[in-house]
N, C-alpha and C positions, 0 to 999 in steps of 0.2 A: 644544544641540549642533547642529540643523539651520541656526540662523541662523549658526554661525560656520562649519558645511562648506558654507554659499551664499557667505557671502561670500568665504571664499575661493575658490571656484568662478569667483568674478564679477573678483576680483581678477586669475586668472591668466587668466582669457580676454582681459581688458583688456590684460594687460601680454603677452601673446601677436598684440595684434591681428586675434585673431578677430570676423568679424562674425556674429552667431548667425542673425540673417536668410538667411544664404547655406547655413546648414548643415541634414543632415538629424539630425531627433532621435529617432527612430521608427526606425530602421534601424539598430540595435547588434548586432551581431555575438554579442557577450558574454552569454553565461548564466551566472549570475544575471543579469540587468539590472542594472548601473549605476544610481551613484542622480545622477548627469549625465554627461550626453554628447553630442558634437557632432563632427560631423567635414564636411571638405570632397570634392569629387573630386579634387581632388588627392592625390597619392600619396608617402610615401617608397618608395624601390625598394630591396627585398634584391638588391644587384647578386651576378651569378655565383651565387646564391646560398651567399653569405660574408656573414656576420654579425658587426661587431667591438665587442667590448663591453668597458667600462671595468670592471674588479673592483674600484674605489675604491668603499668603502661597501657592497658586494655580501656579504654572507656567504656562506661557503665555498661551505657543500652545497646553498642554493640557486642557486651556481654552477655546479656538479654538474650540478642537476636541471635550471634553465635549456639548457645544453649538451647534457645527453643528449634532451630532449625534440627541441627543434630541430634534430636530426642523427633521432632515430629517427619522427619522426612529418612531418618536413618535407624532410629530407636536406640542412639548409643546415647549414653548419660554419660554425665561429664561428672569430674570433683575439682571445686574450685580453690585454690591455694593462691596464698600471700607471697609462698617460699618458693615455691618449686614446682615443677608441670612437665609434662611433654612436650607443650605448646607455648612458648615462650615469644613476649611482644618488645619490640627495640623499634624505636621512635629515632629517625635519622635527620639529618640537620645537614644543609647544604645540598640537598637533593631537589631536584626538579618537582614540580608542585602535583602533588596528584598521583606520585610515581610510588612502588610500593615492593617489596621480594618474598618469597617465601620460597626457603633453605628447607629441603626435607633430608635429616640423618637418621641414623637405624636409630639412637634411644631420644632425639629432638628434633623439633619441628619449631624455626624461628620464622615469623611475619617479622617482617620491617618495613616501615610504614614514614611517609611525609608531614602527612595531616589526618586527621579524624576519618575525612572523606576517602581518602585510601588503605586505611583500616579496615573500611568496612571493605572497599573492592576485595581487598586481599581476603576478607573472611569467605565473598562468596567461589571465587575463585577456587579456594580450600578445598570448599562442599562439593566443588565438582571436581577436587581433584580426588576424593574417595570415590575406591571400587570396593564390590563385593566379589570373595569365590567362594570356593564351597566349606570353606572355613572358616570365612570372618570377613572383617572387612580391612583394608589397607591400602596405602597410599603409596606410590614406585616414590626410589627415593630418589632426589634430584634439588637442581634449584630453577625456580619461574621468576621472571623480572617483568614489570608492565607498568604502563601510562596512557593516558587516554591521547587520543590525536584531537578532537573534534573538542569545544565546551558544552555544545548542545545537541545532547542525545534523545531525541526524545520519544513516546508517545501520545495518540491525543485518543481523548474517548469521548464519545458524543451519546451523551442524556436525557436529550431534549426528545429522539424521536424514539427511543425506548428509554426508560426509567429504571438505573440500575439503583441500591439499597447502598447503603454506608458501607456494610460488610462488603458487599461485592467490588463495590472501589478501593477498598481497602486490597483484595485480592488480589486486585487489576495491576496495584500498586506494588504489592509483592514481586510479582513474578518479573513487573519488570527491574526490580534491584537485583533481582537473583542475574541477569547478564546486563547489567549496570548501567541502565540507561538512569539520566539524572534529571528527566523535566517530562512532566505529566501535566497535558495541554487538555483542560477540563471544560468543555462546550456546554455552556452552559445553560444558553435562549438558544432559543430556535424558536420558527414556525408553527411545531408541534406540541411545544412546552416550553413553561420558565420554568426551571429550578432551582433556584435561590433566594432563600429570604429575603424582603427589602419591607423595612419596619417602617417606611416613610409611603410606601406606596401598598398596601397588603392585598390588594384586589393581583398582582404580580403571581401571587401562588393562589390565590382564593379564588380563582377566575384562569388565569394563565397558564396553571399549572395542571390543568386536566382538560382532556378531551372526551367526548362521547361517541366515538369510533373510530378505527381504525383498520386501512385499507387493507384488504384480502390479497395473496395475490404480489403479480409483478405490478408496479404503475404502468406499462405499457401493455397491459391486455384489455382487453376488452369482452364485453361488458364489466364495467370495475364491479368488484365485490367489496361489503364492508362486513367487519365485525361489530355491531353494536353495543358498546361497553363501556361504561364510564376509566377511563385511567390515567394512570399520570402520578406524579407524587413532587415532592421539593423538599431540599434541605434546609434546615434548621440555619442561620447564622452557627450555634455552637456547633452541630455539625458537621459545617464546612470548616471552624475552626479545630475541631478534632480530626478531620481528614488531615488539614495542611499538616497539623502537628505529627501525625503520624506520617506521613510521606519526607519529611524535616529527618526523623530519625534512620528513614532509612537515603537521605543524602539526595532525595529528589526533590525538587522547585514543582510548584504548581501553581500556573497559569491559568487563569481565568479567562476565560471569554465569552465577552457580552456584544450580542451580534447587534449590529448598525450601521447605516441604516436598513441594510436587507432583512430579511427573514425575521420579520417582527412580529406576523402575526398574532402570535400567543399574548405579547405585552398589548398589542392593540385591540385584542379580546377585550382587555381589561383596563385598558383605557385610551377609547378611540377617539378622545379628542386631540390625541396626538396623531392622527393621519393625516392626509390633505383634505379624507371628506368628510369624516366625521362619524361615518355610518360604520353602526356595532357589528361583528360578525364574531362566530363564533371562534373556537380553535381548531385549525383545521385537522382531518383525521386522513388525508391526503399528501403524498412527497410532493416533492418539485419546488418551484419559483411562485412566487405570489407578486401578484402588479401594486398588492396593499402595503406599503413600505414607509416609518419613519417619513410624516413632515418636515422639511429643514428650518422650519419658521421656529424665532426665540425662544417660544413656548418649548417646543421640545428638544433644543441643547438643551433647556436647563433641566428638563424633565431628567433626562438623561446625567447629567453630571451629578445632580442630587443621587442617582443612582452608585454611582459609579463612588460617592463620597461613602457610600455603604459598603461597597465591596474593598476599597482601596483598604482600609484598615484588615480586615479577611486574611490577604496575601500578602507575606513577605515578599515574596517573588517581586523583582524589579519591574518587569513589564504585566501588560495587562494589553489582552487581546479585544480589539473591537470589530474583528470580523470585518468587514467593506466589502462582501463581495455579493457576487448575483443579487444586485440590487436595480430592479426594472425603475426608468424612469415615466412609464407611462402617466402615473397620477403625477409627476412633480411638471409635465409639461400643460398640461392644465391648471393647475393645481397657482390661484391668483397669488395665496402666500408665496410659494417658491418662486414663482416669479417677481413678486417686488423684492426677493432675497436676491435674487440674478442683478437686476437692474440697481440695488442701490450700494452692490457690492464689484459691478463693475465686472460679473462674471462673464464669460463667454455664450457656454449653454451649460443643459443640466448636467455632465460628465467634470465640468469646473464647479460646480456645484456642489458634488460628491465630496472634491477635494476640499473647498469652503467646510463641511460640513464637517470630515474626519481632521481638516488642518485646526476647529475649533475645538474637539478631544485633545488633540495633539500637546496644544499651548493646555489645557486643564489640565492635564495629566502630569505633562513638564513641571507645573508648577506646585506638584502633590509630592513629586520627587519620582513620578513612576515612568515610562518609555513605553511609549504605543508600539503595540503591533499589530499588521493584518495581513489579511491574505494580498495577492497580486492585485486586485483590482484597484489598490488603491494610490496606483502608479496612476491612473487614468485623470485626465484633466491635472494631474501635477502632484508631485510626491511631498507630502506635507514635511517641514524642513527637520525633523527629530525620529521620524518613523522607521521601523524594522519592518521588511517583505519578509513575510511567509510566502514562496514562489509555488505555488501549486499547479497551475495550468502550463504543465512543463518546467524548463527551464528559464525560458527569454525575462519573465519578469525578476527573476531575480539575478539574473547578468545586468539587466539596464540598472538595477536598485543600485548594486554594486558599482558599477560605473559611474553611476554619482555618487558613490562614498557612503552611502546608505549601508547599515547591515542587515543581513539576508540570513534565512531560514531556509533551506532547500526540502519541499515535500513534493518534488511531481508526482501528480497521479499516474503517471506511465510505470513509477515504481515503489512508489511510498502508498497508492491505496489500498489497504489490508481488505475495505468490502468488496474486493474484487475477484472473479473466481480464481481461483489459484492451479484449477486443473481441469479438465476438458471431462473428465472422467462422469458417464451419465447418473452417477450418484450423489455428484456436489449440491447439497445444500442453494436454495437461492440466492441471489446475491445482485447486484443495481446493475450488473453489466460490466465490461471488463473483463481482462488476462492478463492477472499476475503471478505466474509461477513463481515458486522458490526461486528458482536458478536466474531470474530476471530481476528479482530483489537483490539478490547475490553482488549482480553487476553494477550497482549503483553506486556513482561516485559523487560526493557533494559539492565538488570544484569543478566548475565547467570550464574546459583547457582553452575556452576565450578568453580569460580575464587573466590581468597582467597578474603581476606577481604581487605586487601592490594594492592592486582590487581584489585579488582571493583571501586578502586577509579580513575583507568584511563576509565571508564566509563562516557564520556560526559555527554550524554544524547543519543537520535534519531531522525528521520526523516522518514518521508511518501514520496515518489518520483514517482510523474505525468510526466511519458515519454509520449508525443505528437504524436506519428505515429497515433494512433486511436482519436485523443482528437482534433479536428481542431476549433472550437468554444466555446465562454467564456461558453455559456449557456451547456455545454456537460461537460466542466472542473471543473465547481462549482458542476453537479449530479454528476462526478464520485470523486469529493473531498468531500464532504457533504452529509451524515451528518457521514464519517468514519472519518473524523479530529476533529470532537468531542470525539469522541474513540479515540482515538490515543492524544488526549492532555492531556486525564484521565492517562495515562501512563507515559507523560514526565513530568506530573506539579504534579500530586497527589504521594505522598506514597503508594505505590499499594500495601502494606499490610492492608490499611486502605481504597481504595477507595469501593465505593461502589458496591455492584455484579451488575451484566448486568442488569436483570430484572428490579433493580432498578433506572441505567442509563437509559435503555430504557424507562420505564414511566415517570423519570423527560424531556425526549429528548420530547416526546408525549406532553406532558400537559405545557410547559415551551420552549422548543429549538425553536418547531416547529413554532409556533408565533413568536420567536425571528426571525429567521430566514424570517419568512415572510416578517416584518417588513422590512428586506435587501431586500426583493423581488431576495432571493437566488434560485436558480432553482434545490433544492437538493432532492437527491435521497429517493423513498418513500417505496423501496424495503422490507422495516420491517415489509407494512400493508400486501404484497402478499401470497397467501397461500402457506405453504409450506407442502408437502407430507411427511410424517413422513413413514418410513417402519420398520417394525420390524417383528423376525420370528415368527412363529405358525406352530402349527404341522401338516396342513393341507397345509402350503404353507407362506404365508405371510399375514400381517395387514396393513391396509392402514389407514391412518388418516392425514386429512386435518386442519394445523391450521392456524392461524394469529398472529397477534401481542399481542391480547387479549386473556385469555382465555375463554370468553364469544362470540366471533368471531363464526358466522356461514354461511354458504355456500351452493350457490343452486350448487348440483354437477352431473353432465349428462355423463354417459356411455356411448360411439359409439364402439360398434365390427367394425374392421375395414376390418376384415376377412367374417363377414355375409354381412359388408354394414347397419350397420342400430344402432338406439340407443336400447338399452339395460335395460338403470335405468336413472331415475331421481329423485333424493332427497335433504333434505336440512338436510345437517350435522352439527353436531357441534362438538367443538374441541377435545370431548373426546368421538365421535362416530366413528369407523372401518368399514371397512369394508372387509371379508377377499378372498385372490383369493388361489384358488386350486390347487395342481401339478398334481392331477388327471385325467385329463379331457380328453376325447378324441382326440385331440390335440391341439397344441398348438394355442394360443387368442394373436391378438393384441388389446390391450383395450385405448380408450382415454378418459381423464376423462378432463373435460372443466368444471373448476370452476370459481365459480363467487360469489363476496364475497355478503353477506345479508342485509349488509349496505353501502355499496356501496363505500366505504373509498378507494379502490383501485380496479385496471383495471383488465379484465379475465387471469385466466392464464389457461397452458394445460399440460397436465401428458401423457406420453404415457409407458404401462406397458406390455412389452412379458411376458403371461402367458406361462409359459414352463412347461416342465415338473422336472425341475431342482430349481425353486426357492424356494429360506428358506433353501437349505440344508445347513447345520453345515459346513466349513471352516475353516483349521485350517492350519495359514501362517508358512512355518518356516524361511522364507524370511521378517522381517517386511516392510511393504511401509512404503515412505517418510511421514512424518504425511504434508508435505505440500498439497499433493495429497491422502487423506484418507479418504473422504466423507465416511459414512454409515462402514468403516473400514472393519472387514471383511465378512460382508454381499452385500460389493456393488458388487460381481461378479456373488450373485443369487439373486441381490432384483430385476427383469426382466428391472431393464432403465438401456436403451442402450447407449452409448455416441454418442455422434452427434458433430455434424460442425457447426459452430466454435468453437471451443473445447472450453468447461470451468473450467473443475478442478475437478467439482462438482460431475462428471456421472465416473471418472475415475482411477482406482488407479497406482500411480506414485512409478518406483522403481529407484535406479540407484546402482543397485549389477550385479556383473557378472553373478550368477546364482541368479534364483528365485524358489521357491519350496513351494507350498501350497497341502493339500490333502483334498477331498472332501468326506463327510459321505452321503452315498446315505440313511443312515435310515438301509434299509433291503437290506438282496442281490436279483440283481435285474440281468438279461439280460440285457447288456449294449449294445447299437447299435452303436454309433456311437456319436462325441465330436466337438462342435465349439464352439473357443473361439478368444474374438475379441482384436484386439492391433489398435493402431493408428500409422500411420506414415505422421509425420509432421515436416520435417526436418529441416524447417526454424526455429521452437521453440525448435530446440535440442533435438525432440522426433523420432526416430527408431524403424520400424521393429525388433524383437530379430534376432539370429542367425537361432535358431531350437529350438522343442519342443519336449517331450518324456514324453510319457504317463504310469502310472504305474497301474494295478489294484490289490487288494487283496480282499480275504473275510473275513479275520481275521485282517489286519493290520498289519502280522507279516512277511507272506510270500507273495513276491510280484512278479506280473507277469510281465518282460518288454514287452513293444512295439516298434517298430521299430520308433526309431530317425528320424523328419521332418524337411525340413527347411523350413521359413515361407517366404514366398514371396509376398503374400497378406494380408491386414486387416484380413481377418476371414480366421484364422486356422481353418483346417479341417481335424478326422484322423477317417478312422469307426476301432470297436474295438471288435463288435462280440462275450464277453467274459461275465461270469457270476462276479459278483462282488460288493461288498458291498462299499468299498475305491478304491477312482481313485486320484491318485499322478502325480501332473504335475511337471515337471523340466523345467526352459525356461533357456534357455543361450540367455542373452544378447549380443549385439553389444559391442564388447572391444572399441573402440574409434573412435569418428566421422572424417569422411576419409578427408585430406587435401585437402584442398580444396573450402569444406564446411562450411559453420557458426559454429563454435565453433570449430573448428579443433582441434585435438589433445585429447579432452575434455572427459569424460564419457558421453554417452548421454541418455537419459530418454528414460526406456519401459512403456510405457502406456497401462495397460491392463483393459477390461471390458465386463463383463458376460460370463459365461462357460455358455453351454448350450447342458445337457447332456440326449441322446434321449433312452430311454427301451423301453422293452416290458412289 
């Protein structure tokens, strides 16, 4: 397929007269990336801006959409002719599916198009490849060639724990056609809320579909706060059938998904005689896990499939999501029903169960004509024989899906989750925890380079997934989805052997997206202008360096001792000026540097750095961290930032091994005093205190001293150590599995550790 979209690539730049020496290839307008492109300085001019376009070959409603875009996001008005246009449409035959060009000449402008669905690409692609100057507007002339890599590009938006309006999905749904993504994964139960009509069961929205409070606040603070407020809403069956149809038009699939058997509460609000104990409870107004989950007993498959007989007409869409993930089986181990399910089914335990349970969706669905999918959990106790993995907890479940022939949907949350903070920067919006910059989206590849060549072809594509506990408004949904769904469609639409590197995406986002995006009057995130604090070691301690987005970027940056009370320095940096701090000092400095950028492109931020006597020194893991959790890697436990609340990712390094073991170079041997070193415990994110600590010191590294074994009971370990020594060797034994009960039960759960902080003489 590549050697025939080259050469015809090659064919029409010939028969165009283009000389590719004259043109720029690096400067494409267009998100996704094109997979060729070339254009000249020269210009077609949108005169007056009036636009005339040929409707021969054009289908209707991407005429529609054509026209209303370029009247609402550019103000040019178009005249539409039978005969004749600027913009002329040719419909090709023998071309790869999905693949599409657009020819720009000084008095004609041709798309040429495969099918419907790359008509419409090629329209948005168009819309970004107008610019404005100070006289109009115009397009360089050239020709663009493209096709999608991936079939499934998607996003998902979650309902259930904020309740967004018709219009507002309808929005959700725009912006993402506008860089082409083509499946809109629509969560639809949850815990928090049903929303969707079910005319067989109406207590679903009449009951399921509102709460009367909602949490204040992170989940992991303490004392919880609530807002006391009746809310919640649900869609109409015509509703949801007026969504689909409008998402249809613009070439996007939408997935339903109806969560089971986890996070049911809402449906069991409203009718709990489908649990295992029968007892009512409200909807909760509370995140997290709940132990109240779907009975497996007859009664409710069928409850459920009658369900599902209501939505299955709804969606075109081939599959249909049933969720199977974080589903505790506390009640199902008591629970007498699910046990004579066990027993006369010949299960193992309840995790075979699961599988019993989703492998009976499975066969109903098969037989509706539709294809289950779920997230990863539903590899556990045995992969029901027709089912698609959505891999989100990493990769690993969706390599094993694929290993069996299964096809796979790639979302890890290491790069696919949009609620995650996207920047360190102490203005960010709250958000569930997490660090996902742009430039870590950027890097996402949806073929994990283990599986053969034969197993990558049950390789979909992926999807970015917006969960709503922190996201309660459109304007907070589009900054924490934009501009990382730009990064993230470079991934599912381009050849990522070929797209372009970051630096390069990020200055076409700057000089091109960001006006595009205006245009929408998108409210998206501008985290890429904020400084960011670069550390790196020196032998005297650490280097600090402030930069932005530019490397020309510079900064008025102000010192405060927080320890004297007073400022210290004020300077204006630039991106390749240091600054460096000492381990020498008479004690230990908290310093806060409040920068503020030189051109004013983006808002202050603020650094705070414990000067210790411990930072920069040398770190040598033999435990690797999660590269999820690996900011600054192995300098982040002495580059002196401390992790803070509400945790971000960024300040913290994430393990989940049973022991962990790093050694520390103090340089020279020194008089060791005394050792604190800080862990978080945040239980509702599946983060734990370890067990115990045990400290080792040597002065040669060969022979080592033990220290008496600690358990840690609070954030900051603390152990004095009184010993002469060059290498000090920590050992942390983690927490073996979070205690039933709690959110994730049964699970391995994450040691979060950050900064040692070792005292001499």
């Amino acid at each position: 397929m590549k050697k025939i979209i080259f050469s015809f690539f090659v064919i029409f730049c010939l028969q165009t007269n283009l000389v590719l020496s004259q043109y720029k290839t690096t400067d494409c307008p267009v998100i996704p990336t094109p997979a060729s492109y070339v254009a000249s300085s020269e210009t077609f001019d949108i005169s007056d801006k009036t636009l005339q376009i040929n409707r021969t070959n054009l289908p209707k409603e991407i005429e529609k959409y054509l026209v209303k875009n370029l009247k609402d996001a550019f103000s040019i008005q178009t005249i539409i002719s039978d005969n004749s246009g600027e913009v002329i449409f040719k419909p090709q035959k023998n071309v790869p599916e999905n693949s599409y060009s657009i020819d720009i000449r000084e008095s004609v402008i041709t798309i040429s198009y495969s099918n419907e669905a790359s008509c419409f690409y090629a329209i948005n692609s168009f819309l970004q490849l107008i610019q404005k100057n100070d006289v109009g507007y115009y397009i360089n002339l050239g020709f663009l060639m493209d096709y999608p890599k991936f079939e499934w590009r998607g996003l998902h938006l979650d309902v259930s724990r904020h309740f967004y309006s018709v219009d507002e999905v309808k929005h959700f749904i725009d912006l993402m056609a506008l860089y082409k993504f083509n499946t809109f994964h629509w969560h639809l139960t949850d815990d928090q809320g049903w929303r969707i009509e079910i005319k067989q069961f109406p207590k679903l929205t009449e009951i399921g579909a509102w709460r009367d409070s909602t949490l204040i606040g992170h989940y992991n603070e303490e004392p919880r706060k609530y807002e006391h407020k009746r809310v919640g809403g649900f869609y109409t069956q015509e509703q949801i059938k007026d969504v689909v149809a409008y998402a249809q038009k613009r070439f996007i699939s939408v997935i339903p998904e109806i969560e089971m058997p986890g996070h049911s509460r809402a449906a069991l609000a409203a009718y709990p005689e489908y649990s295992c104990t029968g007892i009512k409870q409200g909807v909760p107004g509370i995140w997290g896990i709940f132990d109240d989950i779907y009975c497996s007993k007859p009664e409710t498959i069928s409850f459920l499939q009658k369900i599902l007989d209501e939505v299955i007409p709804l969606f075109p869409s081939p599959y249909v999501h049933i969720g199977g993930d974080e589903a505790p089986k506390t009640r199902w181990h008591t629970c007498p029903r699910c046990q004579k399910v066990i027993k006369e089914n010949g299960l193992k335990d309840e995790h075979e169960l699961q599988s019993y349970f989703i492998r009976q969706m499975d066969v109903y669905l098969t037989a509706k004509g539709k294809k289950l999918i779920g997230w990863d959990e539903i590899l556990e106790g045995g992969l029901s024989p027709n089912a698609t993995v959505m891999s989100w907890r990493g990769s690993d479940g969706g390599i094993e899906a694929a290993k069996q022939n299964h096809d796979v949907v790639m979302s890890p949350n290491g790069y696919c989750y949009f609620d995650h903070y996207q920047s360190g920067n102490t203005g960010e919006p709250l958000a569930i925890g997490g660090f996902l910059p742009l430039e870590k989206v950027y890097q996402f590849n949806p073929v994990p380079e283990q599986l053969s060549a034969d197993q990558r072809r049950h390789i979909l594509g992926g999807q970015a997934n917006l969960w709503t506990e922190y996201i309660s408004t459109m304007e907070k949904l589009e900054y924490m989805t934009y501009p990382r769904a730009l990064a993230l469609s470079q991934s599912l639409w381009c050849d990522n052997t070929k797209k372009p590197d970051y630096e390069t995406f990020k200055k076409i986002f700057i000089k091109y997206q960001m006006p595009f995006l205006d245009r929408y009057k998108v409210n998206y995130s501008k985290a890429i202008f904020y400084a960011k604090m670069e550390i790196t070691p020196n032998k005297q301690g650490l280097a600090l360096r402030f930069k932005g987005a530019e490397p020309t970027d510079s900064f008025y940056v102000t010192s405060f001792n927080t320890d004297l009370q007073k400022n210290i320095d004020s300077v204006v940096m630039k991106s390749n000026d240091s600054l460096v701090l000492t381990r020498e000092n008479d004690f230990p400095m908290t310093i806060e540097y409040t920068v503020t950028p030189y051109n004013n492109v983006s808002g202050i931020n603020h650094f705070s750095i414990e000067q210790s006597h411990s930072i920069g020194f040398p770190i040598e893991f033999k435990t690797p961290f999660n590269p999820k959790f690996s900011n600054r890697g192995n300098l982040a436990l002495v580059d002196g930032v401390k992790g803070k609340r509400p945790w971000k990712g960024d300040e913290w390094l994430g393990f989940t091994k049973d022991t962990i073991e790093f050694t520390v170079d103090l340089i020279k041997t020194r008089q060791l005093q005394n050792v604190n070193l800080g862990f978080l415990s945040a239980n509702g994110s599946w983060i734990y205190l370890p067990e115990t600590v045990q400290l080792f010191v040597s002065t040669d590294k060969t022979s080592w001293s033990e220290l008496k074994k600690q358990a840690v009971t609070e954030e900051t370990f603390f152990q004095e150590v009184n010993k002469k020594a060059r290498y000090l060797k920590v050992v942390v034994i983690s927490k073996d599995k979070i205690p039933v009960g709690s959110d994730g039960e049964g699970n391995k759960p994450w040691t979060f550790m950050d900064e040692i902080e070792i005292e001499y003489e």
